[in-house]
Backbone and ligand atoms as CSV (ligand in chain L), in Angstrom:
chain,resi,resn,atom,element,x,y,z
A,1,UNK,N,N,103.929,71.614,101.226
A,1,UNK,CA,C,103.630,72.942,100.686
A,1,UNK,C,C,102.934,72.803,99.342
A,2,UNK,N,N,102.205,73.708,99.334
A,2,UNK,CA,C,101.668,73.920,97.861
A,2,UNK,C,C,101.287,75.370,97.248
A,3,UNK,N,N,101.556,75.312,95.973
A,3,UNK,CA,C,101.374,76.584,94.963
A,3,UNK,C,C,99.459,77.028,95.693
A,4,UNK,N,N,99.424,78.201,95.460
A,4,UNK,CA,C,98.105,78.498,95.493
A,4,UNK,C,C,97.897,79.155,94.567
A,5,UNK,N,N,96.492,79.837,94.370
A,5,UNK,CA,C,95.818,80.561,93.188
A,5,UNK,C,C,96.342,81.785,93.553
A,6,UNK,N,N,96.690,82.999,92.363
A,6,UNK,CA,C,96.833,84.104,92.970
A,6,UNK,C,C,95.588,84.792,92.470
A,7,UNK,N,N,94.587,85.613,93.341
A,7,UNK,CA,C,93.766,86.381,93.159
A,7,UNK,C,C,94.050,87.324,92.188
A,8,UNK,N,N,93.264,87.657,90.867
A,8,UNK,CA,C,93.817,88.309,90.016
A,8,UNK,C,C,92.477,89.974,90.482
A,9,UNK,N,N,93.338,90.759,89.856
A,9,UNK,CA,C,92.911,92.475,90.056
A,9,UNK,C,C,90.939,92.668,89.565
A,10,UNK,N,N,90.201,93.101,90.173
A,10,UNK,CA,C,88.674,92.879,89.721
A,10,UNK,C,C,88.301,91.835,90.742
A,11,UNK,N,N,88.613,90.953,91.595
A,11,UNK,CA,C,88.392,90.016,92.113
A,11,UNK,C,C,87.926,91.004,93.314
A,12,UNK,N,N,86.972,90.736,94.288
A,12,UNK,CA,C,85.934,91.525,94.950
A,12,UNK,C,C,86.952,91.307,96.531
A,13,UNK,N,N,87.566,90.057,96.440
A,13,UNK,CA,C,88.502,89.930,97.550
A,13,UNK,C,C,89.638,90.565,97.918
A,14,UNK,N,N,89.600,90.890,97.027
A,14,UNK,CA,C,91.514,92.125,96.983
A,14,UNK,C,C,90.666,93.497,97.551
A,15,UNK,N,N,89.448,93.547,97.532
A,15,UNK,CA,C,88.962,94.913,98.286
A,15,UNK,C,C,88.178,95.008,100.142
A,16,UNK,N,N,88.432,93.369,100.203
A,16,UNK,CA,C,87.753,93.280,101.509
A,16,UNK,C,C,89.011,93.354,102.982
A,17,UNK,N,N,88.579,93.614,104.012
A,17,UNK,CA,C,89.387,93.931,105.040
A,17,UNK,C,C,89.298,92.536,105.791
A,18,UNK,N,N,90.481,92.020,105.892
A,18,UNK,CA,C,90.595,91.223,106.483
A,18,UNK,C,C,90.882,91.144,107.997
A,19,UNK,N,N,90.183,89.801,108.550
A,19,UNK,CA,C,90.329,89.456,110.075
A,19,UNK,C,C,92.020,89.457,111.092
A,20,UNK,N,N,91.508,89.974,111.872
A,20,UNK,CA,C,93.262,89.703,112.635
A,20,UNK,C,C,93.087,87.936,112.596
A,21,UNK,N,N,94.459,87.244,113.276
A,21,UNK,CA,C,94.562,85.941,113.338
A,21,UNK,C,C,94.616,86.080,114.918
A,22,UNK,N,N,93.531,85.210,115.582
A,22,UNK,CA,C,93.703,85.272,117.141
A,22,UNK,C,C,94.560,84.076,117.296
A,23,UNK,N,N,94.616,82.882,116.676
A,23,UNK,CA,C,95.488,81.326,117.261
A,23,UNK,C,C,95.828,81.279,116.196
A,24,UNK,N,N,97.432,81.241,116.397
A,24,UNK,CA,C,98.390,80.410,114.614
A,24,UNK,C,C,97.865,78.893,114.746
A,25,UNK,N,N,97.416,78.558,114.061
A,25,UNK,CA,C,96.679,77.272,114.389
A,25,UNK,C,C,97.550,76.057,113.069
A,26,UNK,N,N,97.735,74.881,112.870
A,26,UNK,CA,C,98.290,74.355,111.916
A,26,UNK,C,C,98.120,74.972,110.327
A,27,UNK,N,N,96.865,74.918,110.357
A,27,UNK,CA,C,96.423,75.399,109.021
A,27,UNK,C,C,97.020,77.327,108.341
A,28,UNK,N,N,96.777,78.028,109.827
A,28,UNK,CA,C,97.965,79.358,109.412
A,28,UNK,C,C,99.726,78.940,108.831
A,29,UNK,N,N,100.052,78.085,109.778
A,29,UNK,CA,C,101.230,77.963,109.391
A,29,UNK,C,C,101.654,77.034,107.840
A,30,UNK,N,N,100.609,76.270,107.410
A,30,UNK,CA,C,100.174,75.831,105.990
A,30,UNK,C,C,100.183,76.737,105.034
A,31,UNK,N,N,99.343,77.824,105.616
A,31,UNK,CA,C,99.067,79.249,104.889
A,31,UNK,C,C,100.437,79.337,104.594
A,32,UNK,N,N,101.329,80.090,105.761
A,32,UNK,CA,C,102.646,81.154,105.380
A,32,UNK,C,C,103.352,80.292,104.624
A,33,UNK,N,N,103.219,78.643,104.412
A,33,UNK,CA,C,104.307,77.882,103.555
A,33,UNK,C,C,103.619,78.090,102.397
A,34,UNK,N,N,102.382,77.740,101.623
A,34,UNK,CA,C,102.102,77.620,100.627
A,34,UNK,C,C,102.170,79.601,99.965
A,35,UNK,N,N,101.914,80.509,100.793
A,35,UNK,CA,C,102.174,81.462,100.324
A,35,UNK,C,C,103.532,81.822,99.957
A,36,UNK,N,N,104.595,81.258,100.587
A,36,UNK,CA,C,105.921,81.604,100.114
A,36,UNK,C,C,106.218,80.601,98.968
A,37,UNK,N,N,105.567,79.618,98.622
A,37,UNK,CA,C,105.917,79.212,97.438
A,37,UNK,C,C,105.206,79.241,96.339
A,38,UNK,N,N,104.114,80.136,96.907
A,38,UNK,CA,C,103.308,81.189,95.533
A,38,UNK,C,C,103.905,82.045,95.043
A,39,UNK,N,N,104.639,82.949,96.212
A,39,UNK,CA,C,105.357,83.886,95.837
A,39,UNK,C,C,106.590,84.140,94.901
A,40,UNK,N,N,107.324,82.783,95.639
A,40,UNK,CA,C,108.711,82.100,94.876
A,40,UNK,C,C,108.202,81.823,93.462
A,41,UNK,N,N,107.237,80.700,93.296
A,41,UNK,CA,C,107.167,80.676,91.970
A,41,UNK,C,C,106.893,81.767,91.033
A,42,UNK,N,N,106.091,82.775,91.528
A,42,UNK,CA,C,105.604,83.956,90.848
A,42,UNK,C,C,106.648,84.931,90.408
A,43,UNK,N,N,107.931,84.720,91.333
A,43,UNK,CA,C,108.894,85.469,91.289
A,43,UNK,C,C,108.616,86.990,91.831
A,44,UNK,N,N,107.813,87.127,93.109
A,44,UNK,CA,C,107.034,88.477,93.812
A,44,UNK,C,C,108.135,88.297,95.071
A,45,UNK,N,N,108.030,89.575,95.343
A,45,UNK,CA,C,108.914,90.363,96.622
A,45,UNK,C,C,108.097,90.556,97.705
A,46,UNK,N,N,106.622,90.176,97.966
A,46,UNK,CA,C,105.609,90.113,98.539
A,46,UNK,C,C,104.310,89.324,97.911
A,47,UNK,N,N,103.605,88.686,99.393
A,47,UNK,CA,C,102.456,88.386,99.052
A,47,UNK,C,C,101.329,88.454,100.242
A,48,UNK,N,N,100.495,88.815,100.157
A,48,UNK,CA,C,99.377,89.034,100.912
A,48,UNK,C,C,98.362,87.959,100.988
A,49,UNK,N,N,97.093,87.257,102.783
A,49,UNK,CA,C,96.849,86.669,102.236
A,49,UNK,C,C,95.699,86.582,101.410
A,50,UNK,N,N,95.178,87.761,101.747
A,50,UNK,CA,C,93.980,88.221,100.557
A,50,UNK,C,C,94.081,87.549,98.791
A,51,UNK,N,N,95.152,87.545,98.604
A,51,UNK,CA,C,95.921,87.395,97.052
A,51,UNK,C,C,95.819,86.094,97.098
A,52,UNK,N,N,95.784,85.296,97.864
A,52,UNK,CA,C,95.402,83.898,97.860
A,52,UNK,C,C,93.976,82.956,98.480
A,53,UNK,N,N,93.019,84.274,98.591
A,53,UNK,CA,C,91.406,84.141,98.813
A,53,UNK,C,C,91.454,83.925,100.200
A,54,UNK,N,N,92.775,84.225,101.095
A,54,UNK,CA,C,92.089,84.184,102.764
A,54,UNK,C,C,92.093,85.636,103.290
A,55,UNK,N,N,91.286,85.416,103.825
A,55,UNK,CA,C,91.021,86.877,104.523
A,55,UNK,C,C,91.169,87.368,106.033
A,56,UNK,N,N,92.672,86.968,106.296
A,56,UNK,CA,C,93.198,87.193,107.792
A,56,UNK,C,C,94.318,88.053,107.178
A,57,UNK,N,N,95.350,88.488,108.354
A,57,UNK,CA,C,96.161,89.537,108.522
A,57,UNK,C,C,97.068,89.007,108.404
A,58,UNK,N,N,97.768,88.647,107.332
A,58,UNK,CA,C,98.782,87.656,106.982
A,58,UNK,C,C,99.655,88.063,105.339
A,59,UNK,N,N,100.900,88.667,105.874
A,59,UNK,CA,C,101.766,88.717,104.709
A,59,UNK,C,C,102.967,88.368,104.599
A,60,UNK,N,N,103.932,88.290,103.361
A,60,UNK,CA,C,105.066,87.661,103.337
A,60,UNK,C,C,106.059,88.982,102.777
A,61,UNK,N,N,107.097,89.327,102.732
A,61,UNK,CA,C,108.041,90.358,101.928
A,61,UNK,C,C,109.180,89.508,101.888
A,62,UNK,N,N,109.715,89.718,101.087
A,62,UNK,CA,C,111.196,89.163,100.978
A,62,UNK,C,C,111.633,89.962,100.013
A,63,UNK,N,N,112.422,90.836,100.109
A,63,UNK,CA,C,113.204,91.781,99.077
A,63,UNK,C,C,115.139,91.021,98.808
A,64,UNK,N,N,114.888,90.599,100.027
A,64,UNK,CA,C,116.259,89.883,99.586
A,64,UNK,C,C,115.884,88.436,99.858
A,65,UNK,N,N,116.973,87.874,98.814
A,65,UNK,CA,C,116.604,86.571,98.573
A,65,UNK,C,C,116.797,85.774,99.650
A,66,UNK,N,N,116.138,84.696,100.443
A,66,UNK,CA,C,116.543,83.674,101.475
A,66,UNK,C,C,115.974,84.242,102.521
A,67,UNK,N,N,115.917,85.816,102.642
A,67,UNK,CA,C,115.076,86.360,104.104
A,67,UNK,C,C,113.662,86.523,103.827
A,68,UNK,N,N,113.022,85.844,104.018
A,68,UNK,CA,C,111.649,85.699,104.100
A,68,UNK,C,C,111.457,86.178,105.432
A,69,UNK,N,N,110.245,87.163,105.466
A,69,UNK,CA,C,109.674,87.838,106.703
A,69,UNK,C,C,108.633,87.540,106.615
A,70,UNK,N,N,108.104,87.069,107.348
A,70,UNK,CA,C,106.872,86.438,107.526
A,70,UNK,C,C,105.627,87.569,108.946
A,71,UNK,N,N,104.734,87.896,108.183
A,71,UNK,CA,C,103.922,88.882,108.994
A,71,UNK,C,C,102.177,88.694,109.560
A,72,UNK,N,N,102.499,88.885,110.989
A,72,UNK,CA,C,101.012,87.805,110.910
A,72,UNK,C,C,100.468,89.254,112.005
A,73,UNK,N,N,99.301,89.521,111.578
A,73,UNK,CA,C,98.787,91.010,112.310
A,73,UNK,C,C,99.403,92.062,112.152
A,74,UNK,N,N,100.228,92.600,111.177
A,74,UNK,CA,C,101.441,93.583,111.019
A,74,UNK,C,C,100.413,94.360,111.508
A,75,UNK,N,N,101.599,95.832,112.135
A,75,UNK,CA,C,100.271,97.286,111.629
A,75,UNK,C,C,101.803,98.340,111.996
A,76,UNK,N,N,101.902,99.338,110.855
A,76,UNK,CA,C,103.096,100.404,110.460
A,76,UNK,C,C,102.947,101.215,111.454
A,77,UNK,N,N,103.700,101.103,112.824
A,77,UNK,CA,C,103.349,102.040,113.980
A,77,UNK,C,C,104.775,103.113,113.776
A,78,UNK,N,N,105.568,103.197,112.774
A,78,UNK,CA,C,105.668,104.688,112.978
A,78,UNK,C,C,107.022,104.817,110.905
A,79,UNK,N,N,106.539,105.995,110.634
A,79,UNK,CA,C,106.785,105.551,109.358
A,79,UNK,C,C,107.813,107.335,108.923
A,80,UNK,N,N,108.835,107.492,108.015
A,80,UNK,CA,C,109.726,108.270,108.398
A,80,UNK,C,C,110.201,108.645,106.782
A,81,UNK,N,N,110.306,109.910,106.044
A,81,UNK,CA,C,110.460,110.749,104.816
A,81,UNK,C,C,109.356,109.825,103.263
A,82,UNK,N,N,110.327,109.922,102.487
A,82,UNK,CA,C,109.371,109.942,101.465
A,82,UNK,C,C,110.144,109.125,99.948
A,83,UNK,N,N,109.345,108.307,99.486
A,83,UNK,CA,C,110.267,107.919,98.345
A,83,UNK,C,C,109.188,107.708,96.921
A,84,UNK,N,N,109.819,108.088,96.009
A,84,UNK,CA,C,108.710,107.508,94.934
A,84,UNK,C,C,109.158,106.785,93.959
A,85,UNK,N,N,108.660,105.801,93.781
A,85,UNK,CA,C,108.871,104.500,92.844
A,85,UNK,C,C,107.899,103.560,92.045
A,86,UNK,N,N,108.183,102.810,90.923
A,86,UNK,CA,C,107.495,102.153,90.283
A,86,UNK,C,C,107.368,100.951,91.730
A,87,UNK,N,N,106.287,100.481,91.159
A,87,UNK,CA,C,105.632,99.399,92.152
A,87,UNK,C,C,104.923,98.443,91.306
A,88,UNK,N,N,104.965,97.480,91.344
A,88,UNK,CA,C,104.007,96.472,90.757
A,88,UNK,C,C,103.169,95.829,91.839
A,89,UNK,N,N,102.626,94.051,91.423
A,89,UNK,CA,C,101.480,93.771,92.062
A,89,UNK,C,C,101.507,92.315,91.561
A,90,UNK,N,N,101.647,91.198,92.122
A,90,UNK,CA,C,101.183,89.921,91.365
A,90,UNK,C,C,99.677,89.626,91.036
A,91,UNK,N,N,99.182,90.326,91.592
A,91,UNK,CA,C,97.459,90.217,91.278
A,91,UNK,C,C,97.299,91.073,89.980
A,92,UNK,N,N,98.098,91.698,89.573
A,92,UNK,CA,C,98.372,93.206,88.290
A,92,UNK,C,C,99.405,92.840,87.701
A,93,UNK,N,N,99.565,91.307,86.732
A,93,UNK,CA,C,100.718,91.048,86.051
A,93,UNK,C,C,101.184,91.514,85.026
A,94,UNK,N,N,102.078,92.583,84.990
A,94,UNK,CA,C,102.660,93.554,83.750
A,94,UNK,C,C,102.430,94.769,83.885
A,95,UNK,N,N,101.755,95.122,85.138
A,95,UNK,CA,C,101.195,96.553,85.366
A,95,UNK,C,C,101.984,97.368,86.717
A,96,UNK,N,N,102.689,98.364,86.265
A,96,UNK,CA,C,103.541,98.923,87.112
A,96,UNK,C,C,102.793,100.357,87.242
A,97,UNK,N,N,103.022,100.981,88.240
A,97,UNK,CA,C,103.146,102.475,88.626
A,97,UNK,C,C,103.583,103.199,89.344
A,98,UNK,N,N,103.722,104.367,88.806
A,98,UNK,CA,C,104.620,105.079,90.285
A,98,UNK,C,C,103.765,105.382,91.295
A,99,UNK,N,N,104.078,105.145,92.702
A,99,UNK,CA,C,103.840,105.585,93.787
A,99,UNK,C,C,104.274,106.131,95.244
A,100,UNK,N,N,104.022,106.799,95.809
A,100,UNK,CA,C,105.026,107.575,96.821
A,100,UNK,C,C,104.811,107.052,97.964
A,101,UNK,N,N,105.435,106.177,98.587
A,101,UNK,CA,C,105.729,106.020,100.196
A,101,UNK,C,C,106.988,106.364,100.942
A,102,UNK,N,N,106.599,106.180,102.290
A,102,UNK,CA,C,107.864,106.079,103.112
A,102,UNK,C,C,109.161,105.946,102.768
A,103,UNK,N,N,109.988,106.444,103.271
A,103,UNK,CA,C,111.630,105.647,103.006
A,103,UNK,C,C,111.534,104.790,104.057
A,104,UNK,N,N,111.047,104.936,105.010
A,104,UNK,CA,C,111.705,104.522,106.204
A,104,UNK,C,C,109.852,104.104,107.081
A,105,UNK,N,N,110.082,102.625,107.472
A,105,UNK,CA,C,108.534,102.211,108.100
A,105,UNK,C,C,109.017,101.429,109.492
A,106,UNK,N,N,108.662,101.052,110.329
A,106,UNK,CA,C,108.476,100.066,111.237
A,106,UNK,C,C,107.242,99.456,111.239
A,107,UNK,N,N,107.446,98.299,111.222
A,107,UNK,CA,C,106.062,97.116,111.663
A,107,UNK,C,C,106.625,96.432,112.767
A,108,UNK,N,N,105.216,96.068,113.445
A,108,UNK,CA,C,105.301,95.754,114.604
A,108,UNK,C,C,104.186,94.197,114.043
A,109,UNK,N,N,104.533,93.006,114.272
A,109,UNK,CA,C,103.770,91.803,113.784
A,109,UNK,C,C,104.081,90.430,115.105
A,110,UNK,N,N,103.288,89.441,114.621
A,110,UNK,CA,C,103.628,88.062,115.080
A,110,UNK,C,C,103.950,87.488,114.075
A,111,UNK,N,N,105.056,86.809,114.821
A,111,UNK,CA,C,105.859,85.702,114.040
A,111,UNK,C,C,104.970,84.117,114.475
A,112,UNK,N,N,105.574,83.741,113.345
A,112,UNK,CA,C,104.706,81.859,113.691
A,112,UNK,C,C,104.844,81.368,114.800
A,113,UNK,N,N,105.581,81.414,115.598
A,113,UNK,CA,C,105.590,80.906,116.943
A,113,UNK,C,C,105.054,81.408,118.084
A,114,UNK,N,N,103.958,82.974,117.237
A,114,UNK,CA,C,103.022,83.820,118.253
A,114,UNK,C,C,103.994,84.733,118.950
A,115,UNK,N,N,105.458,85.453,118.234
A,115,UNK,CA,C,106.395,86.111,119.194
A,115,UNK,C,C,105.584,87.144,118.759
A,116,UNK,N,N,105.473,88.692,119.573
A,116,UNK,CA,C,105.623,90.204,118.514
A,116,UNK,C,C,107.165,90.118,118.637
A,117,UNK,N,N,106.948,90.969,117.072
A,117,UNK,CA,C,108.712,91.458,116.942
A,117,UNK,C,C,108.192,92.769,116.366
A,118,UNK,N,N,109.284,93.791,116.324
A,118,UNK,CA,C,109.085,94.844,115.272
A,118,UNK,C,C,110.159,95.096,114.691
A,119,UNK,N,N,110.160,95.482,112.929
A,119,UNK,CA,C,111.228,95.522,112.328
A,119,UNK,C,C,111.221,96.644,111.805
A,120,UNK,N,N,112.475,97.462,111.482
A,120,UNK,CA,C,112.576,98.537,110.923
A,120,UNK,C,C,112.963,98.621,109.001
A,121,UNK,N,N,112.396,99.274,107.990
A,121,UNK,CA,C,113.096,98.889,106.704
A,121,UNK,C,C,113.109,100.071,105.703
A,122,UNK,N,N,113.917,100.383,105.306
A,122,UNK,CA,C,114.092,101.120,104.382
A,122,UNK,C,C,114.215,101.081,103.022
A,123,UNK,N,N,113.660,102.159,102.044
A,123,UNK,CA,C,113.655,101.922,100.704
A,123,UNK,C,C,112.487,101.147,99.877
A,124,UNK,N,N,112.994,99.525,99.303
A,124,UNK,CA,C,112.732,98.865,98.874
A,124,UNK,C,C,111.478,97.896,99.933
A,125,UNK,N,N,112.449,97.780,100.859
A,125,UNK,CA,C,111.340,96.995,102.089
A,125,UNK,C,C,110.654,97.738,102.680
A,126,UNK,N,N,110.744,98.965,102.800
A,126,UNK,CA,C,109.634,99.865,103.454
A,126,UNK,C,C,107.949,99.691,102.523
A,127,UNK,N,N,108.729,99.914,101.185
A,127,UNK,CA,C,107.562,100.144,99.900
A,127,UNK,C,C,106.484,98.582,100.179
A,128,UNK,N,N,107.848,97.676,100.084
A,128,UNK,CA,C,106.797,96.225,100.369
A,128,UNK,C,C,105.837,96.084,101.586
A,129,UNK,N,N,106.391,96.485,102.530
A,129,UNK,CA,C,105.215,96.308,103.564
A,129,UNK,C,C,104.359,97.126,103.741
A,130,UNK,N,N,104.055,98.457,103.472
A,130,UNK,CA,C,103.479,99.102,102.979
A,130,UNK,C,C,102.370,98.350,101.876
A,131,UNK,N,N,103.036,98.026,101.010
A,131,UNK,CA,C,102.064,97.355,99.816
A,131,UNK,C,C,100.757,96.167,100.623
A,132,UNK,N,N,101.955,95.572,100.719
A,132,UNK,CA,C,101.618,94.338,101.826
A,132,UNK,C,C,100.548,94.599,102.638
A,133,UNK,N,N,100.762,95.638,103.880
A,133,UNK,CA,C,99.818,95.623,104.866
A,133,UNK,C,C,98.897,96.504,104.121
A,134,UNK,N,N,98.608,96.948,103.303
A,134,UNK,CA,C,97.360,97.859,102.218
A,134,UNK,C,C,96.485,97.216,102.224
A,135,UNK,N,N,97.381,95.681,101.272
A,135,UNK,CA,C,96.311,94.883,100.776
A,135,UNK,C,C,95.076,94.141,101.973
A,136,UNK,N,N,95.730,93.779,103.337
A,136,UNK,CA,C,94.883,93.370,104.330
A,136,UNK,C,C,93.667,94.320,104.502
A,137,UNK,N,N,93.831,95.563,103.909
A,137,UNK,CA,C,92.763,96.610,104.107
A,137,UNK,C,C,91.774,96.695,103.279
A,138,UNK,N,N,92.164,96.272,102.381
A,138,UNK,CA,C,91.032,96.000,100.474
A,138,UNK,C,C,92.231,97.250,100.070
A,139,UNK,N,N,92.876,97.612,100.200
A,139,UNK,CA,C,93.676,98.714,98.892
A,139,UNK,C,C,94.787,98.116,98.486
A,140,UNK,N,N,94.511,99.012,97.357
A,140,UNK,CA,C,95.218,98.471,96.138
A,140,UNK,C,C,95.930,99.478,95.568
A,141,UNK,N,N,97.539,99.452,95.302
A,141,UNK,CA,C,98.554,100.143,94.585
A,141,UNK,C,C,97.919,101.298,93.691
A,142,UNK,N,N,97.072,100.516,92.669
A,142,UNK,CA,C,96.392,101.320,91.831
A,142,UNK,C,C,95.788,102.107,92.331
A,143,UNK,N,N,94.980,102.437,93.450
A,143,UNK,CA,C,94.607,103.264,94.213
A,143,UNK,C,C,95.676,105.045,94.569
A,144,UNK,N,N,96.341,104.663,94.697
A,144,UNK,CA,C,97.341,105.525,94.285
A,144,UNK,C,C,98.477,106.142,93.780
A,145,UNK,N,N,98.616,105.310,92.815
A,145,UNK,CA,C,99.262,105.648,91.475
A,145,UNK,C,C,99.178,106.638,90.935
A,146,UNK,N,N,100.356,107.275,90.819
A,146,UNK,CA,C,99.832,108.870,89.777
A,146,UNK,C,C,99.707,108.258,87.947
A,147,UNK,N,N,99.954,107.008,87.915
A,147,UNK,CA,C,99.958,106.720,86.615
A,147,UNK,C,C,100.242,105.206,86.419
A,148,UNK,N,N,99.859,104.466,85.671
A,148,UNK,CA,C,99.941,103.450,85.332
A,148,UNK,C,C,100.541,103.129,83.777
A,149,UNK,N,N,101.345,101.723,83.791
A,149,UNK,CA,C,102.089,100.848,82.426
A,149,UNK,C,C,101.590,100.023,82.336
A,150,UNK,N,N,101.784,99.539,81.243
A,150,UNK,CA,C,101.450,98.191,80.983
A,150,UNK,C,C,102.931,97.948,80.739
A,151,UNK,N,N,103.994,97.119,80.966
A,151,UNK,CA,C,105.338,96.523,80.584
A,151,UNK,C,C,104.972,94.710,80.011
A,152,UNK,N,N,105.606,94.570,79.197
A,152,UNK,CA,C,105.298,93.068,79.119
A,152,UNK,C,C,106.650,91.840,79.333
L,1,ZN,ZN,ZN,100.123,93.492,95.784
């Protein structure tokens, strides 16, 4: 495994739409390791793989510690009330804002071994995959933010 670069905010790649993954091929599964220990080190609850200059359909959430969810083609097929919360961004280090999603999402994805699964999450993990599957689109948090911090 290895650390990767994290794409920082202005970077032209955090706005492009990325490819589905047709074959988990060695090098994807390289991907989801070195992204979870971008993430880990960064100390992020998600990472996208746009945020690390690839441009396939590939994200990570982990809101609780040790469960790493690993998301390869996600897409939010059915999504349920409303929550609003500060949100940050590892590509946006120190920059929080409020934003309103879901309480309640389902994703439907492949897992590394090419299974679909679909998971249901609320709250905290709803907001992340949400974030998450945005970024595969080129959007960005800031995009709809009613307001932005700087925290340091
Ligand atoms: Zn992000």
């Amino acid at each position: 495994m290895a650390k990767r670069k994290i794409v920082q905010y202005g970077d032209d790649t955090l706005r492009r739409v990325c490819r589905p993954v047709e074959t988990i091929t060695p090098s994807i599964l390289t991907l989801l390791d070195d992204m979870a220990e971008t993430m880990h080190a960064a100390d992020g609850v998600g990472l996208a793989a746009p945020q690390v200059g690839v441009l396939r359909r590939i994200a990570i959430v982990e809101v609780e510690q040790g469960q790493l969810i690993e998301l390869i083609n996600p897409k939010i097929i059915a999504r349920a009330g409303e929550q609003e919360g500060s949100e940050g961004c590892l590509s946006l280090p120190n920059q929080y804002g409020m934003v309103k999603r879901p309480m309640h999402v389902t994703v439907r994805a492949t897992d590394r071994h090419g299974k679909e699964f679909e998971m249901s999450g609320s709250e905290l993990l709803a907001r992340a995959f949400c974030h998450e599957i945005d970024h595969l689109d080129g959007k960005l948090f800031v995009d709809f933010a009613e307001y932005m911090e700087e925290v340091e």
